[in-house]
TORKOL-4160 file (C-alpha; in steps of 0.2 Angstrom, whole numbers, padded with zeros to 4 digits, m for minus):
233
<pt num="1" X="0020" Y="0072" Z="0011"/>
<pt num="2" X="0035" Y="0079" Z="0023"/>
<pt num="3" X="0041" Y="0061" Z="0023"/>
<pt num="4" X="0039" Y="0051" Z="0006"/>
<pt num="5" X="0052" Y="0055" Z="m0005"/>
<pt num="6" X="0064" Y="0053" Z="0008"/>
<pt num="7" X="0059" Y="0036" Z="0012"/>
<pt num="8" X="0055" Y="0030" Z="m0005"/>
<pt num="9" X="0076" Y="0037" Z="m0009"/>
<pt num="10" X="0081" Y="0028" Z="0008"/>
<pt num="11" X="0072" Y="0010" Z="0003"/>
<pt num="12" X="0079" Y="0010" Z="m0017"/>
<pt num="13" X="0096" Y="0014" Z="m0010"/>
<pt num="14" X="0097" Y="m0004" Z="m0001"/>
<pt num="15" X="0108" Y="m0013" Z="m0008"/>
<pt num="16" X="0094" Y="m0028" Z="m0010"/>
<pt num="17" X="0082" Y="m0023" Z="m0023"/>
<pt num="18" X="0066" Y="m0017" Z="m0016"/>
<pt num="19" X="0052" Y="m0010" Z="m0025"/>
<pt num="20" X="0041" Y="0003" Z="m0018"/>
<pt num="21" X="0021" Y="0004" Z="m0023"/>
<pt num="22" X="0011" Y="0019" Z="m0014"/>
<pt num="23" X="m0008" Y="0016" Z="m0016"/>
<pt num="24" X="m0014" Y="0038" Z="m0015"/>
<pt num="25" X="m0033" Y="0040" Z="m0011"/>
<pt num="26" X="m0034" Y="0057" Z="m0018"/>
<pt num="27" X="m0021" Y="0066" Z="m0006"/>
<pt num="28" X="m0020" Y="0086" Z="m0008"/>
<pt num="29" X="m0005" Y="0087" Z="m0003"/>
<pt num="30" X="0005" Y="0083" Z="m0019"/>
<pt num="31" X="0012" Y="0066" Z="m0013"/>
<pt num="32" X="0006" Y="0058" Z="m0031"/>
<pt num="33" X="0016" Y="0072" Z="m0039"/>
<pt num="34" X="0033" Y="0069" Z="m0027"/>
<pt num="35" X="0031" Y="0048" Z="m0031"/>
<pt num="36" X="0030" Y="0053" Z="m0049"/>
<pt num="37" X="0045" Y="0066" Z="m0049"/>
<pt num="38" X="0053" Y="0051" Z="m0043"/>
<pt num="39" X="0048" Y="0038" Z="m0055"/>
<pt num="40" X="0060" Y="0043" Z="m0068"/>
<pt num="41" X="0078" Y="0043" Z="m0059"/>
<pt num="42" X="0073" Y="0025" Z="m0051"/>
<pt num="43" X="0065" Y="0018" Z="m0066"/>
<pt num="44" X="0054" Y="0001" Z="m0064"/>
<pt num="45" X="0057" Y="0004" Z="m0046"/>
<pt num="46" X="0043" Y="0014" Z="m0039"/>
<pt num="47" X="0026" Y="0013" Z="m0043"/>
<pt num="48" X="0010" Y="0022" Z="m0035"/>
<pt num="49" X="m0009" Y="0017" Z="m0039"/>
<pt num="50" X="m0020" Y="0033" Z="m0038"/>
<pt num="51" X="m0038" Y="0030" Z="m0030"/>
<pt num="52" X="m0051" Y="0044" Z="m0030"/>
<pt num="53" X="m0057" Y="0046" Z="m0012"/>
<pt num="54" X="m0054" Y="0042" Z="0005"/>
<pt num="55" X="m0058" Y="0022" Z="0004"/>
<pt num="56" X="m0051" Y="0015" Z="0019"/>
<pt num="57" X="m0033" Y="0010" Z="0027"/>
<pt num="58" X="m0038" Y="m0009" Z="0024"/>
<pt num="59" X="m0044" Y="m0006" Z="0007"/>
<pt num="60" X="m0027" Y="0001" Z="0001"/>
<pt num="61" X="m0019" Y="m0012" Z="0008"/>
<pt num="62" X="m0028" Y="m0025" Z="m0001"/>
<pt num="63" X="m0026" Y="m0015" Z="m0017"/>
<pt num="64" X="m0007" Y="m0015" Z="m0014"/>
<pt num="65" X="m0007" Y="m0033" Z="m0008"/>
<pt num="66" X="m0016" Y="m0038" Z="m0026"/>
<pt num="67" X="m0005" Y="m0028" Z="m0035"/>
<pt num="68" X="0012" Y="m0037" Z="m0032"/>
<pt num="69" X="0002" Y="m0054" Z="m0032"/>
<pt num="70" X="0000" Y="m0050" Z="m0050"/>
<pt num="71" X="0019" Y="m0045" Z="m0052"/>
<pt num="72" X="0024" Y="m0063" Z="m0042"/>
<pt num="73" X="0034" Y="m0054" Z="m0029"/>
<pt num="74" X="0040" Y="m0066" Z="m0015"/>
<pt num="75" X="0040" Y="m0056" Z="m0002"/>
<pt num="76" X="0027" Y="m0042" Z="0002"/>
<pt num="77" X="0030" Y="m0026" Z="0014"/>
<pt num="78" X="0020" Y="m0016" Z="0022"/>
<pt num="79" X="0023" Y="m0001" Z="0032"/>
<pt num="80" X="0022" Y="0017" Z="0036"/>
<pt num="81" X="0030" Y="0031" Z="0024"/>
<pt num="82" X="0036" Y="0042" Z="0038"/>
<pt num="83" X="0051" Y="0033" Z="0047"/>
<pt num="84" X="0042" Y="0028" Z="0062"/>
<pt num="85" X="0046" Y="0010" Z="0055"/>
<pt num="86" X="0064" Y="0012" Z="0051"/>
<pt num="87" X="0067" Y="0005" Z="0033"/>
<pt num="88" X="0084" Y="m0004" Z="0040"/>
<pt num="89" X="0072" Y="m0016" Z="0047"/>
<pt num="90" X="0063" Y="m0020" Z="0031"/>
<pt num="91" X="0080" Y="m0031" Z="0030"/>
<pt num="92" X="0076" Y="m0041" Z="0045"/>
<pt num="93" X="0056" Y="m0045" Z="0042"/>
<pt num="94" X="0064" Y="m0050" Z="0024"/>
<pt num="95" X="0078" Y="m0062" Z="0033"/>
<pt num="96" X="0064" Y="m0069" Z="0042"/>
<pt num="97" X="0052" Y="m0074" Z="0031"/>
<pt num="98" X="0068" Y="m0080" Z="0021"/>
<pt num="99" X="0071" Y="m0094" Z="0035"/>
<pt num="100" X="0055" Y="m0102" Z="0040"/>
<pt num="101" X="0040" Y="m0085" Z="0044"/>
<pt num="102" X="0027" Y="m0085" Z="0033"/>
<pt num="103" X="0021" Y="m0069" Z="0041"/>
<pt num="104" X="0035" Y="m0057" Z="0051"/>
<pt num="105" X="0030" Y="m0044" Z="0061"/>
<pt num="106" X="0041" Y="m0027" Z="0068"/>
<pt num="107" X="0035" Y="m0030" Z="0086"/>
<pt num="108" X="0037" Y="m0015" Z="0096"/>
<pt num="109" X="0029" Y="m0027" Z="0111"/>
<pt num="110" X="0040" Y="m0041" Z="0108"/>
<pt num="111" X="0055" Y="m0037" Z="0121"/>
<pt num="112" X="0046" Y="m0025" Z="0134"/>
<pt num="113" X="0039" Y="m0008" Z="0126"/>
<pt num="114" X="0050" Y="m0002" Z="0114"/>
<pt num="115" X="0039" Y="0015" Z="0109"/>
<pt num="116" X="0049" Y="0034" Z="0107"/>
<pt num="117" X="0042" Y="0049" Z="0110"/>
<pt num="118" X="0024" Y="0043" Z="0114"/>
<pt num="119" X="0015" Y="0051" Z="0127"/>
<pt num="120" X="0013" Y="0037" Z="0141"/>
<pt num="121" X="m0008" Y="0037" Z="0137"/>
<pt num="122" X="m0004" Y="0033" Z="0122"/>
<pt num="123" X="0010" Y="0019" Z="0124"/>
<pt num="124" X="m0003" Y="0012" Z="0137"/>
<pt num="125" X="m0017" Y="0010" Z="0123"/>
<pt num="126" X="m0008" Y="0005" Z="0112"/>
<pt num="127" X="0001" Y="m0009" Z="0124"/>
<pt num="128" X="m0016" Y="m0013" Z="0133"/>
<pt num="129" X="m0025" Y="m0014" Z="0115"/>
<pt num="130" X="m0014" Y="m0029" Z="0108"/>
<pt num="131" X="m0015" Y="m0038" Z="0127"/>
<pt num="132" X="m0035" Y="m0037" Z="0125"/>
<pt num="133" X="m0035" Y="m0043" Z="0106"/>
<pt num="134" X="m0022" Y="m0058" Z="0112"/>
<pt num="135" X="m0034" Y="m0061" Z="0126"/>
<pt num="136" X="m0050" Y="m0062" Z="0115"/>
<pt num="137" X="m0044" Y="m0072" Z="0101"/>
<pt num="138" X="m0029" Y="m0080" Z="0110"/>
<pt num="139" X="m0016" Y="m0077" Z="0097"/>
<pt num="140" X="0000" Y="m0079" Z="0102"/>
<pt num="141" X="0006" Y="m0063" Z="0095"/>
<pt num="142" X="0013" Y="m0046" Z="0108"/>
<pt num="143" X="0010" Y="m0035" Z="0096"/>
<pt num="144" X="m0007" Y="m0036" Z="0086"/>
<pt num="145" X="m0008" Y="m0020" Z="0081"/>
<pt num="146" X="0008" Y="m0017" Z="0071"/>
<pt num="147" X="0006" Y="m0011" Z="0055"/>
<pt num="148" X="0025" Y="m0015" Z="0051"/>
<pt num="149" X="0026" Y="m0033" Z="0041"/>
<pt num="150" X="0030" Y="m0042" Z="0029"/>
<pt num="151" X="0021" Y="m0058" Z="0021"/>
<pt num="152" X="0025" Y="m0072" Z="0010"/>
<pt num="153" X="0018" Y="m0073" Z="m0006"/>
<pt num="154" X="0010" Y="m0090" Z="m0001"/>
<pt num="155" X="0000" Y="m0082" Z="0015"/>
<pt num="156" X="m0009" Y="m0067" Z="0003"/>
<pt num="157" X="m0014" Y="m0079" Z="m0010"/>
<pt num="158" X="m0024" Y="m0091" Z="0001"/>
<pt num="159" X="m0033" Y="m0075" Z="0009"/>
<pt num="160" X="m0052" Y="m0071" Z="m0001"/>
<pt num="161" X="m0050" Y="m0050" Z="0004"/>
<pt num="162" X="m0068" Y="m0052" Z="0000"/>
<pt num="163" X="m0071" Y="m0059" Z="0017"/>
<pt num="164" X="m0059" Y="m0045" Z="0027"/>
<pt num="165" X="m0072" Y="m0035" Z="0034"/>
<pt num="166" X="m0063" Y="m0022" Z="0043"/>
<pt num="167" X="m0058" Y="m0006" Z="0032"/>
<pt num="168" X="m0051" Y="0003" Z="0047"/>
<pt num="169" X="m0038" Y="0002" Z="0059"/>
<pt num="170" X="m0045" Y="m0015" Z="0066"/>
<pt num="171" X="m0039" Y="m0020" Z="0047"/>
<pt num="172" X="m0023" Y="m0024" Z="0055"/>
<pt num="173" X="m0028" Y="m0037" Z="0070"/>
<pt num="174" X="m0041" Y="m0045" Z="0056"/>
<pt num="175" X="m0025" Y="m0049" Z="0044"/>
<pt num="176" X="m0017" Y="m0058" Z="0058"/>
<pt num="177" X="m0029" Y="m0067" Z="0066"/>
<pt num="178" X="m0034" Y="m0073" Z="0047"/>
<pt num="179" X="m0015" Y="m0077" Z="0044"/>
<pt num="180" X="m0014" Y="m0083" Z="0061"/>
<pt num="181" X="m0029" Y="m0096" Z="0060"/>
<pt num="182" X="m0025" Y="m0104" Z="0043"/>
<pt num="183" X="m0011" Y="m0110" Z="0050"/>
<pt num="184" X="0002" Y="m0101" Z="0046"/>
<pt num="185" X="0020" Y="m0100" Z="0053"/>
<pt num="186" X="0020" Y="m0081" Z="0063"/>
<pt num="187" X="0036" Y="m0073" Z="0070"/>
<pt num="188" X="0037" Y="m0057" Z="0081"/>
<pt num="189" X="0054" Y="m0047" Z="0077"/>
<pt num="190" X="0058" Y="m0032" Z="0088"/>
<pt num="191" X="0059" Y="m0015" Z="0082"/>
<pt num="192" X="0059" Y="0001" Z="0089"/>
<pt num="193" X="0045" Y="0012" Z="0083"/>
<pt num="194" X="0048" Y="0031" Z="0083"/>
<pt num="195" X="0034" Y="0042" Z="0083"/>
<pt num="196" X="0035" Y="0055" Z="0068"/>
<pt num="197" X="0043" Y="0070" Z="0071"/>
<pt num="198" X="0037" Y="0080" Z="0055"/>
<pt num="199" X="0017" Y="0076" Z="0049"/>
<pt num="200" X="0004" Y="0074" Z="0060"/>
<pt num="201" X="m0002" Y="0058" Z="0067"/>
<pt num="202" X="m0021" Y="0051" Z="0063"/>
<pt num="203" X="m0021" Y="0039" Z="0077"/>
<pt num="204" X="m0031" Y="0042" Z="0091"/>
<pt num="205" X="m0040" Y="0033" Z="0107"/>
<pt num="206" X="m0057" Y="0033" Z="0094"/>
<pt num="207" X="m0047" Y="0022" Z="0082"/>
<pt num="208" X="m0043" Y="0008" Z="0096"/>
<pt num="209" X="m0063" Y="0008" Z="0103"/>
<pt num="210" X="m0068" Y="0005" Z="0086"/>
<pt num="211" X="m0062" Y="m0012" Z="0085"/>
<pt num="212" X="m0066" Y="m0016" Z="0103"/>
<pt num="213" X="m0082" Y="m0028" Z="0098"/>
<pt num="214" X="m0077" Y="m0030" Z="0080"/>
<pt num="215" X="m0063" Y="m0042" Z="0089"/>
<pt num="216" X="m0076" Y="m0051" Z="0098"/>
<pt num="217" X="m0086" Y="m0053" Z="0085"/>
<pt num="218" X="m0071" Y="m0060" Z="0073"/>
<pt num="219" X="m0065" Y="m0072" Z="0087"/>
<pt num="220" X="m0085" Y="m0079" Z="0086"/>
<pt num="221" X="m0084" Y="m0080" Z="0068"/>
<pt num="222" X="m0071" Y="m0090" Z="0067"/>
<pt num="223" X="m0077" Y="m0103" Z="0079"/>
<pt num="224" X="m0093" Y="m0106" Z="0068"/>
<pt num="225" X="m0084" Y="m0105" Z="0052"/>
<pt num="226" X="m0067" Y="m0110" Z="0053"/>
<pt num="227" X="m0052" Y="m0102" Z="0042"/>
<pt num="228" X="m0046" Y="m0115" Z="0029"/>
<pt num="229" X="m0028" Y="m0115" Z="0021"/>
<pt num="230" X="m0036" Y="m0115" Z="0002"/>
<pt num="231" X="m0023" Y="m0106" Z="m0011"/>
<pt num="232" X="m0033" Y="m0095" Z="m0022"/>
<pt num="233" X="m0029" Y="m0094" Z="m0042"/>
């Protein structure tokens, strides 16, 4: 809640039109209220889809993913609301896809470790994280983990979200790998990712352990039944 009016003012001041969606699961902390404060002064700009319940990082995403599929945007963001991704670099993922990626990411791994006020344990899970996930399923990506990206339109629609079975943090290696193996065109664009300085993190070494054999057992997967590159309707 500290962050989200901020960032929602910061992104609608581009001068690029962006429009912002929040997908709220029930949150006590008024952020549904905040979005809707902000509704009026930025009119047909901002948006927010209200869940009841805690249903899952991945499941919000997908909810947000098939909401702008419906309103035919061309490009599709995701990212944090509390300006450890920098909105200035929604320009460059956007620049990207704009000349030649289907899928760009905002790498912190790309060019060396580029993490602010991490705790080194942290930095060294997180690194070591996306160097076992590249290992295992041999994507040629530094930075598996990043939940900083933007999408073509193209690479959502041929995705069936009923067949994404992580929900959780591994929700973000599974929508690359998918991207990844359909063939798509991915591209890694540095970024530097600053750790929150107001809110609380979630993340935790519990978070990474949970995808530790989920990745192993996605890389089989896909060996016995092989991603196609099928647009859905």
């Amino acid at each position: 809640m500290e962050n989200i009016a901020s960032i929602i003012e910061t992104v609608v001041g581009f001068e690029a039109e962006y429009h912002v969606l929040v997908v709220d699961d029930g949150s006590p902390d008024g952020t549904a209220e905040i979005v809707e404060g902000l509704m009026p002064k930025h009119f047909g700009r901002i948006f927010i889809e209200k869940r009841s319940g805690k249903l899952g990082l991945g499941t919000a995403y997908i909810h947000g993913f098939l909401w702008a599929l419906k309103r035919n945007y061309d490009f599709i963001f995701e990212m944090d609301a509390d300006f450890s991704h920098n909105p200035e670099d929604l320009i460059k993922l956007r620049e990207n896809c704009a000349n030649g990626a289907d899928l760009a990411i905002g790498s912190r791994y790309k060019s060396g470790i580029n993490v602010v006020n991490w705790p080194m344990s942290r930095v060294l899970l997180s690194f070591y994280a996306s160097k076992y996930v590249q290992f295992i399923t041999g994507m040629p990506i530094n930075d598996a983990t990043a939940g900083f990206k933007c999408y073509r339109r193209e690479v959502l629609q041929s995705i069936d979200f009923n067949k994404i079975k992580f929900v959780g943090y591994a929700f973000q290696i599974e929508m690359k790998f998918v991207t990844w193996k359909k063939g798509f065109n991915i591209m890694e664009v540095p970024i530097i990712f600053t750790d929150r300085t107001r809110g609380q993190s979630k993340m935790s070494p519990k978070i990474f352990k949970e995808a530790v054999l989920g990745v192993i057992l996605m890389k089989l997967k896909s060996i016995f039944k092989p991603y196609r590159l099928v647009k859905s309707n």
